[in-house]
VEXMILUM-495018 format. One record per residue (C-alpha): residue in three letters; x negated, y, z negated. Coordinates in nm, 4 decimals. Layout:
<vexza bake="ALA" u="X" v="Y" w="Z"/>
...
This chain:
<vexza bake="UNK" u="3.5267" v="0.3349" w="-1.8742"/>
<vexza bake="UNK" u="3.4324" v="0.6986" w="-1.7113"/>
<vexza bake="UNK" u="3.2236" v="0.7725" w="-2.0196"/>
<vexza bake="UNK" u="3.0367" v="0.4433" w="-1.9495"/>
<vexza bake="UNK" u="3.0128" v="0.4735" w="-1.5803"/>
<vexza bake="UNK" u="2.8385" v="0.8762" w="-1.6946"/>
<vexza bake="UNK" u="2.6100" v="0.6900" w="-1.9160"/>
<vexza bake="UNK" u="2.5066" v="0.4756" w="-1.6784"/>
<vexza bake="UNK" u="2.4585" v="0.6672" w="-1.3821"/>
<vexza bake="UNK" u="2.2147" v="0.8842" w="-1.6196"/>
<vexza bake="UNK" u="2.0281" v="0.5841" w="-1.7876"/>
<vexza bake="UNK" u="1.9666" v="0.4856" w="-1.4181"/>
<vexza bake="UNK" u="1.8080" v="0.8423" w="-1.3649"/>
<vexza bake="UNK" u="1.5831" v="0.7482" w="-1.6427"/>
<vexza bake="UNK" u="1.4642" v="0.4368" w="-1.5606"/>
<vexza bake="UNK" u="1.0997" v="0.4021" w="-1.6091"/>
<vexza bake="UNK" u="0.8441" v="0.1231" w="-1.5360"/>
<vexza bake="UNK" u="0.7092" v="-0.0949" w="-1.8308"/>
<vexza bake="UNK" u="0.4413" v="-0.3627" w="-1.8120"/>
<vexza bake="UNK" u="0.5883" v="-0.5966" w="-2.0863"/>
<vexza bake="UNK" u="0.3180" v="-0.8047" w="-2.2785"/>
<vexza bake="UNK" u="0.3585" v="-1.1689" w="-2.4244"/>
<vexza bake="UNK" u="0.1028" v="-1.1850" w="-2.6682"/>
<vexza bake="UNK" u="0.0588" v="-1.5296" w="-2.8059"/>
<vexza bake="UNK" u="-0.2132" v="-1.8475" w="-2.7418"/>
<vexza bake="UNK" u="-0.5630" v="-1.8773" w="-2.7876"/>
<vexza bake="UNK" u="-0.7824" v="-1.7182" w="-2.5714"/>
<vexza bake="UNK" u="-1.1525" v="-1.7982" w="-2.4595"/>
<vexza bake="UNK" u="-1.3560" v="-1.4847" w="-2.4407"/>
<vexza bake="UNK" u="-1.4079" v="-1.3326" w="-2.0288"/>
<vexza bake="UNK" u="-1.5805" v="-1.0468" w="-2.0307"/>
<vexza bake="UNK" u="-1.3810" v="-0.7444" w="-1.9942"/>
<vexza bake="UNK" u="-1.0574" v="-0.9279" w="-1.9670"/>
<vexza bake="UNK" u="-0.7218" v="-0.8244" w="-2.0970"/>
<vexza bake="UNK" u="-0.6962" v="-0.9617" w="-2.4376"/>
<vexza bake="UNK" u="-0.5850" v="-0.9030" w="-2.8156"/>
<vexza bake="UNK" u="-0.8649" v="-0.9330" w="-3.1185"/>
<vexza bake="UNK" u="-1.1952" v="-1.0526" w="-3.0653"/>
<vexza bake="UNK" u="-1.4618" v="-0.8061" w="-3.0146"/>
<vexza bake="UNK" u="-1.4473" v="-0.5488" w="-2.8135"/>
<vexza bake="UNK" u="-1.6148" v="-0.5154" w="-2.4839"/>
<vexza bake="UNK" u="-1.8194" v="-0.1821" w="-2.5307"/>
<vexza bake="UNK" u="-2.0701" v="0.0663" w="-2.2903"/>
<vexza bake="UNK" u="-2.4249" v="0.0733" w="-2.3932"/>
<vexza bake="UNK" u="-2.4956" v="0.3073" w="-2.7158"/>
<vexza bake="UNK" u="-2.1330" v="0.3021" w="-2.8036"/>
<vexza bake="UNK" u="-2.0716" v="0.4572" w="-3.1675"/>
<vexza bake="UNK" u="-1.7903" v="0.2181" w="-3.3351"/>
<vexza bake="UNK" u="-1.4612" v="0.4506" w="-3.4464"/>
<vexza bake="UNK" u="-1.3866" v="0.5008" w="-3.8314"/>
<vexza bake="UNK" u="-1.1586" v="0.6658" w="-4.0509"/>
<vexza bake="UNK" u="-1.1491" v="0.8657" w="-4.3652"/>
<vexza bake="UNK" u="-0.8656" v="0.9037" w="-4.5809"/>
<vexza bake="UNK" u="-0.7051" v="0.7658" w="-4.8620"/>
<vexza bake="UNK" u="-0.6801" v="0.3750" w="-4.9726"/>
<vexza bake="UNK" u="-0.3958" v="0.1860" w="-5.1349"/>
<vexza bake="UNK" u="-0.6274" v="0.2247" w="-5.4507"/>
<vexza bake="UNK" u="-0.6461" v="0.5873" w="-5.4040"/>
<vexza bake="UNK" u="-1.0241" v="0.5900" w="-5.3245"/>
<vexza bake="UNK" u="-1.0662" v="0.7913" w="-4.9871"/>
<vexza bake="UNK" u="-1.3783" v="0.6224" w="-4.7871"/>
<vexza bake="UNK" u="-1.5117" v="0.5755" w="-4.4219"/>
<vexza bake="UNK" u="-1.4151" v="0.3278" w="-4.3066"/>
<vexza bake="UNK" u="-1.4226" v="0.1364" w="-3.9499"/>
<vexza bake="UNK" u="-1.1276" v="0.0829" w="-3.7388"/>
<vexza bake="UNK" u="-0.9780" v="-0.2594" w="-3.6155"/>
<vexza bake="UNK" u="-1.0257" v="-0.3288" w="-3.2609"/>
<vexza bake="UNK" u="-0.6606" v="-0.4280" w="-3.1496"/>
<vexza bake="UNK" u="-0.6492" v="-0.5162" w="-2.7959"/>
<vexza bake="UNK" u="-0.8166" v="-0.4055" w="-2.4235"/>
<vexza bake="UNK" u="-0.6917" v="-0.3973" w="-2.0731"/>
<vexza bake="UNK" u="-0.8349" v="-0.4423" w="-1.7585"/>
<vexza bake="UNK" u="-0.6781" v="-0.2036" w="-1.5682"/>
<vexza bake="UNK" u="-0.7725" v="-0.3423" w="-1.2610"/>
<vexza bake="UNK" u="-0.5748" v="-0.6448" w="-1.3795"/>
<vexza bake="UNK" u="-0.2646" v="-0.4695" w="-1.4747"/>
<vexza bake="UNK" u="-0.2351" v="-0.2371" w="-1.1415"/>
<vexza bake="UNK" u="0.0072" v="-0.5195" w="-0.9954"/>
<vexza bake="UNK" u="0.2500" v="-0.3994" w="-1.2463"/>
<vexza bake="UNK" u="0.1779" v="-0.0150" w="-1.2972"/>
<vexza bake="UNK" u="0.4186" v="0.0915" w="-0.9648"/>
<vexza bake="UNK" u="0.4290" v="0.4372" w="-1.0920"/>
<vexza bake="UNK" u="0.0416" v="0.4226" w="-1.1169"/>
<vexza bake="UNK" u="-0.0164" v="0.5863" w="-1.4805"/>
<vexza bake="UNK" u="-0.3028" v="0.4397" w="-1.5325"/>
<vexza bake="UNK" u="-0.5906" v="0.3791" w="-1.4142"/>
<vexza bake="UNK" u="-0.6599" v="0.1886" w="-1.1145"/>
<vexza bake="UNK" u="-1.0164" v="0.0868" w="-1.2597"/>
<vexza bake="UNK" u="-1.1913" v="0.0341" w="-1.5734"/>
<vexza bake="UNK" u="-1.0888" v="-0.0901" w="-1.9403"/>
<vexza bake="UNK" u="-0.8585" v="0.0479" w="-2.1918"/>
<vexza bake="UNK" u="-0.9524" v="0.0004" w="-2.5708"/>
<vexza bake="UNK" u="-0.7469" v="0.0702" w="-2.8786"/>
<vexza bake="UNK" u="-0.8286" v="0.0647" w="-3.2516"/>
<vexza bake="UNK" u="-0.6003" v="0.1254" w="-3.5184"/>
<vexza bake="UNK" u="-0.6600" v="0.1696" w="-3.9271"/>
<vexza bake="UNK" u="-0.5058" v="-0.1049" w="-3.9982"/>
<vexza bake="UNK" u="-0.5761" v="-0.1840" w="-4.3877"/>
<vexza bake="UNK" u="-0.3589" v="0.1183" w="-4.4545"/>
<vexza bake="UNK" u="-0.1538" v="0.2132" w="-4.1797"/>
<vexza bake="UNK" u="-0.0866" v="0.5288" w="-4.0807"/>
<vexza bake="UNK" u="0.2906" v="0.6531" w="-4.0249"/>
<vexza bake="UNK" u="0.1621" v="0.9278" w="-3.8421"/>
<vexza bake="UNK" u="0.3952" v="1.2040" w="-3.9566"/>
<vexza bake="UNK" u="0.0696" v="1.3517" w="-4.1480"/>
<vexza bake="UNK" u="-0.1845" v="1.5625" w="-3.9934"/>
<vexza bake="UNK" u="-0.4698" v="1.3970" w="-4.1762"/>
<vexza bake="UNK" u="-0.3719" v="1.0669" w="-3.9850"/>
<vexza bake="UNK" u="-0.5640" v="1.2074" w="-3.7180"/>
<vexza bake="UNK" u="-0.8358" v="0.9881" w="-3.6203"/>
<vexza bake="UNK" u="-0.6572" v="0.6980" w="-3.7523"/>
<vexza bake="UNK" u="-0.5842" v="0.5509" w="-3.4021"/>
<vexza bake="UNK" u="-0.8362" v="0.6128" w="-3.0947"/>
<vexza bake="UNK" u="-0.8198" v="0.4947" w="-2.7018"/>
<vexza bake="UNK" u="-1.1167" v="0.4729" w="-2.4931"/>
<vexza bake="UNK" u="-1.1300" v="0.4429" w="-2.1911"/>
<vexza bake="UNK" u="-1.4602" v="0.2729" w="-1.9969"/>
<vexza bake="UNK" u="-1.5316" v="0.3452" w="-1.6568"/>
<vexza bake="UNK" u="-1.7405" v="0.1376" w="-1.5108"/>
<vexza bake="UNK" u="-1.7194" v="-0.2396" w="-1.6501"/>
<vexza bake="UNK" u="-2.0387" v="-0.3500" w="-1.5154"/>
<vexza bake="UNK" u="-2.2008" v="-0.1819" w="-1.8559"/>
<vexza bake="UNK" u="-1.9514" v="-0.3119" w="-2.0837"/>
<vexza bake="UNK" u="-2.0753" v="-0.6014" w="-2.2971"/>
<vexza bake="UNK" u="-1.9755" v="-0.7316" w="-2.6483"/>
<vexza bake="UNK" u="-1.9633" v="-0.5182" w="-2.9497"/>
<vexza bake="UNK" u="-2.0992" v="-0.6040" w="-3.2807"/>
<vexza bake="UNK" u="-1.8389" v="-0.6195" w="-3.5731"/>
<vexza bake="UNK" u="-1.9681" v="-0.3359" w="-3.7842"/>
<vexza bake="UNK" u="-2.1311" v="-0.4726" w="-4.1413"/>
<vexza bake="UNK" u="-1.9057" v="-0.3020" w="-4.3465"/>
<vexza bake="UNK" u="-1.6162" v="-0.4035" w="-4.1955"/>
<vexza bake="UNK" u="-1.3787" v="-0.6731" w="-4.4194"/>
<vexza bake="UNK" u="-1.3233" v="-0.9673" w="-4.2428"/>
<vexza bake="UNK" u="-0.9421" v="-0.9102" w="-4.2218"/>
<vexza bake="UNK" u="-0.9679" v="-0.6824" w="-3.9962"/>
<vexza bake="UNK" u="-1.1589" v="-0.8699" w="-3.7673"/>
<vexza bake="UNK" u="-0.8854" v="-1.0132" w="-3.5746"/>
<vexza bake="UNK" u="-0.9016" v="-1.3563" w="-3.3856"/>
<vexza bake="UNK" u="-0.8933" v="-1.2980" w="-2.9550"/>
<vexza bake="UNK" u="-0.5026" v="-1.3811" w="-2.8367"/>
<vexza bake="UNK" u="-0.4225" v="-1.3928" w="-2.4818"/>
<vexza bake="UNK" u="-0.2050" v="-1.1292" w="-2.3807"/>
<vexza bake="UNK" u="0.0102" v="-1.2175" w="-2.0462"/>
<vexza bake="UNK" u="0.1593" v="-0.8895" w="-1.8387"/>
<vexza bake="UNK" u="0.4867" v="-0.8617" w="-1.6125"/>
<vexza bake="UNK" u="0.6528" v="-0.5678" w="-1.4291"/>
<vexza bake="UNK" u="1.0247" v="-0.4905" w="-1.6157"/>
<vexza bake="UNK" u="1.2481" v="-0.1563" w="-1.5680"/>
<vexza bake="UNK" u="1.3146" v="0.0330" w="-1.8887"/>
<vexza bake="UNK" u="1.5455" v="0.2869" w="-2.0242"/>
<vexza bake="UNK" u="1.5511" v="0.4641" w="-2.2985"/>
<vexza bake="UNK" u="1.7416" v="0.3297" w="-2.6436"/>
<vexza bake="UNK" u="2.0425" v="0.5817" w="-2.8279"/>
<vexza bake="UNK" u="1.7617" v="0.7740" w="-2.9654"/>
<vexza bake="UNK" u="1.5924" v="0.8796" w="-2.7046"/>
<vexza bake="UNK" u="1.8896" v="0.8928" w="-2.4832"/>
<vexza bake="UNK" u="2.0695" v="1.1617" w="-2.7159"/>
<vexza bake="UNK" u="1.8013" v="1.3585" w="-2.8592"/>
<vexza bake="UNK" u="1.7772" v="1.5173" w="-2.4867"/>
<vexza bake="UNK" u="2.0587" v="1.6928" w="-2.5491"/>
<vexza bake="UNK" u="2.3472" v="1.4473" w="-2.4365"/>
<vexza bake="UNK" u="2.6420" v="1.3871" w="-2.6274"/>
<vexza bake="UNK" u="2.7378" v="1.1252" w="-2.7750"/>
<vexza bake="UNK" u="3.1080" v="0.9304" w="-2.6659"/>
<vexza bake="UNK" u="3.2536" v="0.7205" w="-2.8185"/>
<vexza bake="UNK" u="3.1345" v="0.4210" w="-2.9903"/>
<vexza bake="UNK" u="3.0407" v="0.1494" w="-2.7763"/>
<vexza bake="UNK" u="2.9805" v="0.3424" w="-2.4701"/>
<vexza bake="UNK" u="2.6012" v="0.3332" w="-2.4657"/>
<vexza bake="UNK" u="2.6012" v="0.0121" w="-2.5552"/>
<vexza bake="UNK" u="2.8040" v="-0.1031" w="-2.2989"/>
<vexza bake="UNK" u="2.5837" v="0.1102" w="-2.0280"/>
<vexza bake="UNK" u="2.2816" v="-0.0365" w="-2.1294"/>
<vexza bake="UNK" u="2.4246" v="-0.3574" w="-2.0995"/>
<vexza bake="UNK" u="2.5632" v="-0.2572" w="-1.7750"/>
<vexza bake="UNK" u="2.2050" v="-0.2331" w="-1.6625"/>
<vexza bake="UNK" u="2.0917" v="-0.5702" w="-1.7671"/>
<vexza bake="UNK" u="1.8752" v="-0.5123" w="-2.0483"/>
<vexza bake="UNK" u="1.8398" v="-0.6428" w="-2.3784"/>
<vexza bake="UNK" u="1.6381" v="-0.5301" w="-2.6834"/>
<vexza bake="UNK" u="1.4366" v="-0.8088" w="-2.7797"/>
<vexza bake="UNK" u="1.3696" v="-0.8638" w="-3.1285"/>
<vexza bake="UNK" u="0.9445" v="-0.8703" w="-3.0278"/>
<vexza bake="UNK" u="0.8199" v="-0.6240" w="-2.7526"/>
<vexza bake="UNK" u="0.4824" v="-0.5269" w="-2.7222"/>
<vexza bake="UNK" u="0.4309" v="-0.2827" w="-2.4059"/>
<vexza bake="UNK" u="0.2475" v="-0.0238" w="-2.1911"/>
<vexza bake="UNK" u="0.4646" v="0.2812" w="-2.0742"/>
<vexza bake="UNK" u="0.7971" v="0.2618" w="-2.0658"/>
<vexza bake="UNK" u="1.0415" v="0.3601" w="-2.3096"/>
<vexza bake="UNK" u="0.9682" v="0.2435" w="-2.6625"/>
<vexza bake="UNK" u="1.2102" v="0.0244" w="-2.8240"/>
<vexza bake="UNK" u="1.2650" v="0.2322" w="-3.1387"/>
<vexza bake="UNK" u="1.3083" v="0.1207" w="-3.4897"/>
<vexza bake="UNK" u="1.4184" v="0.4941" w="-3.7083"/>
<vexza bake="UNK" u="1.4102" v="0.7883" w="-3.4811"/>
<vexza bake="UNK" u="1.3332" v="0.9251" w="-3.1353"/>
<vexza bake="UNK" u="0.9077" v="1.0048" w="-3.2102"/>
<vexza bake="UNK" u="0.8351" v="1.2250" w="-2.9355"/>
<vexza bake="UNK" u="0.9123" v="1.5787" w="-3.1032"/>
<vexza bake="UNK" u="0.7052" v="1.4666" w="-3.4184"/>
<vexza bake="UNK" u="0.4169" v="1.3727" w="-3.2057"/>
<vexza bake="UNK" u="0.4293" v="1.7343" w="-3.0953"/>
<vexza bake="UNK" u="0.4996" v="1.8986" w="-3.4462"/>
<vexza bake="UNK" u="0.2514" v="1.6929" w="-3.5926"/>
<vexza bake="UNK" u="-0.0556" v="1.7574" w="-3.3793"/>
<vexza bake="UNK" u="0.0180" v="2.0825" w="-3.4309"/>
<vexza bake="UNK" u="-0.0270" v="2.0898" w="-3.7768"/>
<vexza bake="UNK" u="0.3014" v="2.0677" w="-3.9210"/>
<vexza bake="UNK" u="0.3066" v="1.7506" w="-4.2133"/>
<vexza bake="UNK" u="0.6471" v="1.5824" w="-4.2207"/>
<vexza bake="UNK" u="0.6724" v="1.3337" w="-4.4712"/>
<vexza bake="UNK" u="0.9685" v="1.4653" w="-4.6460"/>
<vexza bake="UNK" u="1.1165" v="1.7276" w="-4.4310"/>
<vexza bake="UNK" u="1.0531" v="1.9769" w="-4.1261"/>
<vexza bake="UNK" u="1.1675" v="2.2746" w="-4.3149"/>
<vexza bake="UNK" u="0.8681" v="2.3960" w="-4.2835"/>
<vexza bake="UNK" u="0.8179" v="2.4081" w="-3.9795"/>
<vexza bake="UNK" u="0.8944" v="2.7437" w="-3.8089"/>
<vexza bake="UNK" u="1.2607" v="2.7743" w="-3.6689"/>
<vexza bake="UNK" u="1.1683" v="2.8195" w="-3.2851"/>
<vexza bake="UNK" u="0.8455" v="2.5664" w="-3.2966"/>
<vexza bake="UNK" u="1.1242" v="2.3085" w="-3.4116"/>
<vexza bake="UNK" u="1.3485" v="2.3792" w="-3.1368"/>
<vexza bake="UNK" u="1.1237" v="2.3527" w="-2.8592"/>
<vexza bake="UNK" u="0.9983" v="2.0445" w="-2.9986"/>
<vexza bake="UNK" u="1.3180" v="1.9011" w="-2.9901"/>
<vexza bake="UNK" u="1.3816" v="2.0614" w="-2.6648"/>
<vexza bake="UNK" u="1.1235" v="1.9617" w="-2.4354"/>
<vexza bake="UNK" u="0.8744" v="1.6946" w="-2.6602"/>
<vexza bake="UNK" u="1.0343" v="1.3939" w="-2.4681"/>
<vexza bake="UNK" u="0.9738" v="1.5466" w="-2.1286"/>
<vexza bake="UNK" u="0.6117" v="1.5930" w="-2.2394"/>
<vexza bake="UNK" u="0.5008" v="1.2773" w="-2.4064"/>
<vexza bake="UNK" u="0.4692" v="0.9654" w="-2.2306"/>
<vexza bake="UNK" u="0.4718" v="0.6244" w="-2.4557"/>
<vexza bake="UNK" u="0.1283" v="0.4420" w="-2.3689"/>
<vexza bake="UNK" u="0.1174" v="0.1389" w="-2.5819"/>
<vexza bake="UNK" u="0.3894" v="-0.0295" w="-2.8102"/>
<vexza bake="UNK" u="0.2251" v="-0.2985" w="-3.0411"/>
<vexza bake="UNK" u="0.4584" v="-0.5592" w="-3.2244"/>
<vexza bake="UNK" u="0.3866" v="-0.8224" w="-3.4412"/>
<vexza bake="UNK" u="0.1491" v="-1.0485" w="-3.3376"/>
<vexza bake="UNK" u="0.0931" v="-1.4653" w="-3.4339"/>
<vexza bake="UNK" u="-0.1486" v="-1.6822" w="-3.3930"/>
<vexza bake="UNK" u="-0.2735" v="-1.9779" w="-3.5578"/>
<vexza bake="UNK" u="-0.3241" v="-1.9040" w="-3.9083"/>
<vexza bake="UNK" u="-0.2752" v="-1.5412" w="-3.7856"/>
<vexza bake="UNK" u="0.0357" v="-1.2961" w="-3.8327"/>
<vexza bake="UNK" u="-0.0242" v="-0.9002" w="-3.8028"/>
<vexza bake="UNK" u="0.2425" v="-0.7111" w="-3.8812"/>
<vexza bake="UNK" u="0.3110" v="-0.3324" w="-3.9217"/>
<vexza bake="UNK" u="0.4778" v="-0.2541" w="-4.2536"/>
<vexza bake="UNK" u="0.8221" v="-0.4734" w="-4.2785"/>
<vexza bake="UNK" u="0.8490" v="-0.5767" w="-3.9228"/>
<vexza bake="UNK" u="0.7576" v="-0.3001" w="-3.7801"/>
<vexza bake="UNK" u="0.5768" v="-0.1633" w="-3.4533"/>
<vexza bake="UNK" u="0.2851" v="0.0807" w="-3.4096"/>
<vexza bake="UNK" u="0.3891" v="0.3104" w="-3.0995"/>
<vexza bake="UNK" u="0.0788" v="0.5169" w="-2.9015"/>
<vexza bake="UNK" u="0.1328" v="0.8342" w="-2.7721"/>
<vexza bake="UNK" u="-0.0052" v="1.0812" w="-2.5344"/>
<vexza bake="UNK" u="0.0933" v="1.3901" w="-2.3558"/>
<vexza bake="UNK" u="0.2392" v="1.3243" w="-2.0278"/>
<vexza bake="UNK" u="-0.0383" v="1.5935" w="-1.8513"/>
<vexza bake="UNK" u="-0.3145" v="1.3850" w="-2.0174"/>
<vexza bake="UNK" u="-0.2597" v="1.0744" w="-1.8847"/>
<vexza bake="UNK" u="-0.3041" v="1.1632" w="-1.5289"/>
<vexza bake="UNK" u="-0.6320" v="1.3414" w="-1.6743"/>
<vexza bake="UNK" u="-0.7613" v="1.0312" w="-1.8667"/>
<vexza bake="UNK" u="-0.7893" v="1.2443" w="-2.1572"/>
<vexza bake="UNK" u="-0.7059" v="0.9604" w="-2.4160"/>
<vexza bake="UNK" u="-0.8659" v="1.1062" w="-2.7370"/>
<vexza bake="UNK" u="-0.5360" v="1.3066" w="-2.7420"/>
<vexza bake="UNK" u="-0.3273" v="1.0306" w="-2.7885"/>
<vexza bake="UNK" u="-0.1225" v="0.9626" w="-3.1058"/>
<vexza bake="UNK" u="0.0117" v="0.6704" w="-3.3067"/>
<vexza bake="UNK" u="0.2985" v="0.6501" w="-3.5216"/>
<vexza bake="UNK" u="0.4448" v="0.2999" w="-3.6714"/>
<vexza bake="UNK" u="0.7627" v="0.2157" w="-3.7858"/>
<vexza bake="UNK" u="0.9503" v="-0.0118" w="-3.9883"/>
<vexza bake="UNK" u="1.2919" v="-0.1611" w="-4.1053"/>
């Protein structure tokens, strides 16, 4: 019982605001509203991401990105009480998603963007691009936001350097706190809700340069360390995507899985989202 009442006292030191998202219903188009699919709402002149690098058939080509979702940040301030994000504006992200990065792999890079647009009185509906397949053009979903506390899941929780007690304690703090890990979450900030490991040290390693796809043995003794240090004090979770229904409609990252965006924590204050990363996971 004093192990869990320790655990809990320092989840509670963690605690973090999350806007949860329900993502589910058809949605009529408003421009610049918070939404999943459809087409994007875009500034004049705007120059439609895309990706090289490698298809299932081996071929590496250009191609475009799939528009996954926006957010009206002026919408979602209600719910942002620790006022990450903007207070103004919409947030954009695209995602490969025929082939789907993992993002341990330095050549992912450019395989998820964010954008953010200032001033919504240019925005106006993009134009699929013609090269684009039609499965990636994905249907508009309406996405539905609420303020929830979150705290960080085993990984996170002991790859800061805690020890673990014994079994059951965790569990029985987090439950302590109320929470639950639902079996669908799709969220801004927060804590992600993990499938495989803690991601915030191979965000770091992995913008730097480092590949780790089969090990980090490569990667210099000390780098490694501080990434395993200090990473999850310096990257901030910005968007976790689940899977998503609709009618007729089911996206889903590899088996199940979730595609988690990143960004340094001394970005986000600095809108500088072309630094952000995206790793998915899977069971």
């Amino acid at each position: 019982m004093e192990e869990t009442a320790v655990e809990t006292k320092k989840l509670k030191q963690m605690e973090r605001n999350s806007i949860q998202l329900t993502i589910g219903g058809a949605e009529e188009y408003r421009r610049c509203g918070t939404r999943f699919g459809g087409r994007p709402d875009v500034p004049p002149g705007f120059q439609w991401p895309v990706f090289e690098g490698e298809r299932f058939d081996g071929e590496v080509k250009v191609r475009p990105l799939t528009f996954l979702a926006q957010f009206n940040c002026g919408e979602l301030a209600p719910w942002d009480s620790e006022h990450l994000l903007p207070d103004r504006g919409l947030l954009s992200f695209f995602y490969e998603a025929e082939v789907q990065p993992w993002g341990y792999d330095p050549r992912d890079r450019g395989g998820a963007r964010v954008f953010w647009f200032e001033d919504t009185d240019l925005l106006s509906p993009a134009d699929f691009p013609a090269e684009m397949e039609d499965y990636c053009k994905f249907p508009m979903i309406r996405i539905q936001a609420r303020q929830a506390p979150s705290w960080p899941g085993p990984e996170d929780f002991f790859s800061g350097g805690l020890e673990e007690t014994e079994d059951g304690d965790f569990d029985a703090a987090r439950e302590a706190l109320g929470e639950e890990d639902p079996e669908v979450c799709s969220k801004l900030l927060g804590w992600p809700n993990v499938i495989q490991n803690s991601m915030a040290a191979q965000c770091d390693l992995v913008t730097q340069g480092y590949y780790l796809g089969r090990t980090w043995d490569d990667v210099p003794p000390e780098i490694r360390k501080r990434a395993e240090e200090s990473a999850l004090d310096r990257w901030q979770l910005l968007f976790q995507l689940d899977v998503v229904e609709g009618d007729d409609f089911c996206l889903m990252f590899g088996d199940s899985g979730r595609v988690y965006f990143y960004i340094p924590r001394e970005d986000l204050p600095a809108r500088r989202f072309d630094r952000v990363w995206a790793i998915l996971q899977c069971c």
